[in-house]
C-alpha positions, -999 to +999 in steps of 0.1 A: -004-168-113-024-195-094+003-206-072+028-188-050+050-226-041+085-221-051+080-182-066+102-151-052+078-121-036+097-086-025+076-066-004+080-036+011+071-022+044+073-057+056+076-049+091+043-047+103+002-043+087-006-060+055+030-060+048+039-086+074+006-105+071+013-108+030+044-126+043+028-150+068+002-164+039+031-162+011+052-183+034+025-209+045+019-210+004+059-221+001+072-186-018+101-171-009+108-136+000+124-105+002+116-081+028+119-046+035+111-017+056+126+013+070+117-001+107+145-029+112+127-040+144+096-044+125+114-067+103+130-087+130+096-089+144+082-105+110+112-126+106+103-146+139+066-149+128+084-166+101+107-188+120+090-226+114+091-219+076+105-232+050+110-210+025+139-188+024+139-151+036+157-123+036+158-089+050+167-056+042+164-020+059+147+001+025+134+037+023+113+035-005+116+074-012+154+068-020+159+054-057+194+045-048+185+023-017+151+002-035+177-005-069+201-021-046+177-043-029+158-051-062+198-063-072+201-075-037+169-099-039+178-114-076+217-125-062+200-140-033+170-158-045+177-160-084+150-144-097+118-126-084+079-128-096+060-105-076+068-067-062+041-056-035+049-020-028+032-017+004+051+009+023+035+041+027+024+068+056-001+095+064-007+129+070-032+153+086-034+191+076-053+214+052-039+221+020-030+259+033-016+249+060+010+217+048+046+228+045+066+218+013+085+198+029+052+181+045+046+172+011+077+163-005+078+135+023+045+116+016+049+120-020+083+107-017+073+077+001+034+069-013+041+075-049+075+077-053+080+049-033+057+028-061+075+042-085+109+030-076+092-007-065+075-009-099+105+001-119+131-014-106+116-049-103+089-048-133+124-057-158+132-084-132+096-097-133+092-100-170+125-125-172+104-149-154+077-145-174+053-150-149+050-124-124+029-098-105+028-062-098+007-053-064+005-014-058-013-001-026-037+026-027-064+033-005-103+040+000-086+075-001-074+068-038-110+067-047-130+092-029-114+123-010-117+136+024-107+170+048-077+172+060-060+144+033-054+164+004-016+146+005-026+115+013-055+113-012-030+127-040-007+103-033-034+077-033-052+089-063-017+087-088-008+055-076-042+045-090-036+062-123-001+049-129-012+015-118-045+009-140-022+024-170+006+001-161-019-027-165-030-014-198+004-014-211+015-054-198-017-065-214-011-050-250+029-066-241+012-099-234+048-104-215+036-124-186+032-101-159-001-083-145-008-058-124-033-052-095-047-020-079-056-021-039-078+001-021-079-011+013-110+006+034-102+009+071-074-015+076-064-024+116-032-008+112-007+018+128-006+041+102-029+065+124-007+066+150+024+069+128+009+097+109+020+132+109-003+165+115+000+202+121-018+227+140-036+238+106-064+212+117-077+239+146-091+259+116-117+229+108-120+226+146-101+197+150-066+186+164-044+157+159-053+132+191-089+142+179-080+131+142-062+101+151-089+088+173-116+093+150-097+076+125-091+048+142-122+040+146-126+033+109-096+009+115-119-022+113-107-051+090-079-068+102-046-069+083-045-105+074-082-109+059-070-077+040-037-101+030-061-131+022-077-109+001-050-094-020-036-132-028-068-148-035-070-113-059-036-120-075-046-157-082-080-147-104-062-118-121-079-086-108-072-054-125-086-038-086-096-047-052-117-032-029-109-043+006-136-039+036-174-025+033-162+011+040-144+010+008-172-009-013-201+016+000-179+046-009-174+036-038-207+028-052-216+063-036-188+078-053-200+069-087-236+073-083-229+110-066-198+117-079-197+153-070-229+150-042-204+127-023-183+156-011-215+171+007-221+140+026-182+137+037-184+170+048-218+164+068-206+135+080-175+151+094-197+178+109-214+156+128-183+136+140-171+165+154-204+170+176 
């Protein structure tokens, strides 16, 4: 795909991030979309950014974890627009706790939304997609989908099988030779709320830590602005990447990753340690 004028893109968690910054470019680019997030203001938010466009948009309140409510607006976005090329299954939230302490239902709930979520986004559109025969598949993970880190055993698990199902999703449209490609994105420290929309328990006093403690130190990593993380993903799109790597944070992890791929752990841990100084 080396041209978004005139092409359908649904993306989810559209109401604020990278979401609503995908929007902005795919607009100024002339495609047309379908957005969705559980937060309606956040998507009346985006649909003013969007106001001196002309491309036609529409909106829709989605949760992601609920199969029933992504099939309708996958339906939804064909009988409005026609057809659709692209899926971006953005959506997705955070939480803070060791793996003792997290609750089932902790769990259930960011599963449900960062893998599920893909899951329902990928399959209800990929059979959409491949009518066009020329379409794109863009699944979120994170920095955390490649290396792990205290207190996000959830989140990297999450992280870490959206990578998996994504890279063998890729596999399998290549050997179709149907049209339509897929792309992996691990986004470093993004300039985002998902910090300060995360959830925590008390479990974190065990590592001597507590949630206004975890969120500020994470946002600190929060460097990269949303939009250069959006540029990014497009220009990523348009040369066919099997997987991004967004911001230095993710790049230098990585590389330290595979040169020290059990070492790293030490280093996170010291690292932490030191943080917490």
């Amino acid at each position: 795909m080396k041209s978004f004028k005139h092409k359908v893109a649904a993306i989810t968690g559209a109401g604020s991030g990278i979401g609503q910054q995908l929007a902005v470019l795919l607009a100024k680019e002339g495609c047309h979309l379908s957005l969705s997030d559980v937060n309606e203001k956040g998507l009346i938010e985006t649909l003013k950014l969007l106001k001196e466009s002309n491309v036609r948009v529409t909106i829709q309140k989605v949760n992601v974890a609920q199969l029933d409510e992504v099939k309708q607006w996958a339906q939804q976005t064909v009988q409005d627009h026609g057809f659709v090329n692209i899926i971006f299954n953005n959506a997705g939230v955070a939480l803070a706790s060791t793996v003792e302490g997290a609750s089932y239902e902790e769990l259930e709930w960011i599963v449900n939304i960062n893998f599920w979520g893909v899951v329902h986004g990928t399959k209800e559109f990929l059979p959409l997609i491949k009518q066009t025969g020329d379409g794109h598949i863009i699944n979120i993970s994170s920095l955390f989908g490649l290396t792990a880190q205290p207190t996000q055993s959830a989140y990297n698990a999450t992280k870490f099988a959206v990578r998996g199902f994504t890279e063998s999703l890729r596999q399998e449209l290549d050997l179709e030779n149907c049209g339509v490609s897929a792309l992996c994105v691990h986004p470093g420290g993004i300039r985002t709320n998902i910090a300060n929309s995360a959830r925590s328990n008390d479990s974190l006093v065990t590592l001597g830590m507590n949630h206004k403690q975890s969120t500020q130190s994470f946002n600190k990593l929060l460097r990269c602005p949303p939009e250069t993380a959006a540029r990014q993903i497009l220009q990523a799109i348009q040369k066919n990447k099997r997987r991004l790597l967004i911001g230095h944070d993710a790049k230098v992890l990585d590389l330290i990753q595979r040169i020290l791929p059990a070492s790293y752990q030490k280093i996170i841990e010291f690292a932490v340690r030191t943080g917490k100084k």
